[in-house]
C-alpha positions, 0 to 999 in steps of 0.5 A: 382819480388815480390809486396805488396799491405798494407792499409793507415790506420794501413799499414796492408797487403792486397795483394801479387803478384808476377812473376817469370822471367829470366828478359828477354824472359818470365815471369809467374805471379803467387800467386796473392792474395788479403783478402777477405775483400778488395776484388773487389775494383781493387786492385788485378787488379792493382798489375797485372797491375804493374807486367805487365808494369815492366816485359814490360819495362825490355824487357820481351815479353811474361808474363803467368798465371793461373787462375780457376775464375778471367779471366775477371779481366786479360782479361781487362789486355790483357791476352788472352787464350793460342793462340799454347796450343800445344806447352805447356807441364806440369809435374804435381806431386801433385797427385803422380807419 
């Protein structure tokens, strides 16, 4: 599910977001972005907001994300820290094998 955000002016892009899912048991939303110059105005908030609630009204569960620093903007949303982080492994390849 991919979702765009554009100005009412020149209807230039402002924002992206999207989530990746099977549509039905879980759902990652991930590359949110907003420019730097409408930045603070809600408007990445309100693209979270809209993944949420579609990925809700298919059925889908249990919605992830990550963050390094917007975590109040998706606890407002009802995010909450990994409650069984344990039961969670990654295979991370970008610094090498």
């Amino acid at each position: 599910m991919v979702y765009g955000a554009y100005t009412d002016g020149d209807g230039g892009q402002v924002g992206f977001a999207r989530a990746v899912t099977d549509g039905s048991t879980f759902g990652w939303i991930c590359d949110v972005y907003v420019e730097r110059a409408v930045r603070g105005r809600g408007l990445g908030r309100a693209m979270v907001a809209s993944l949420r609630d579609d990925l809700f009204d298919l059925g889908v569960p249990r919605l992830i994300l990550a963050t390094r620093d917007a975590h109040g903007v998706y606890a407002a949303l009802g995010f909450t820290p990994v409650a069984d982080a344990e039961q969670w492994m990654e295979l991370d390849t970008r610094f090498g094998r």
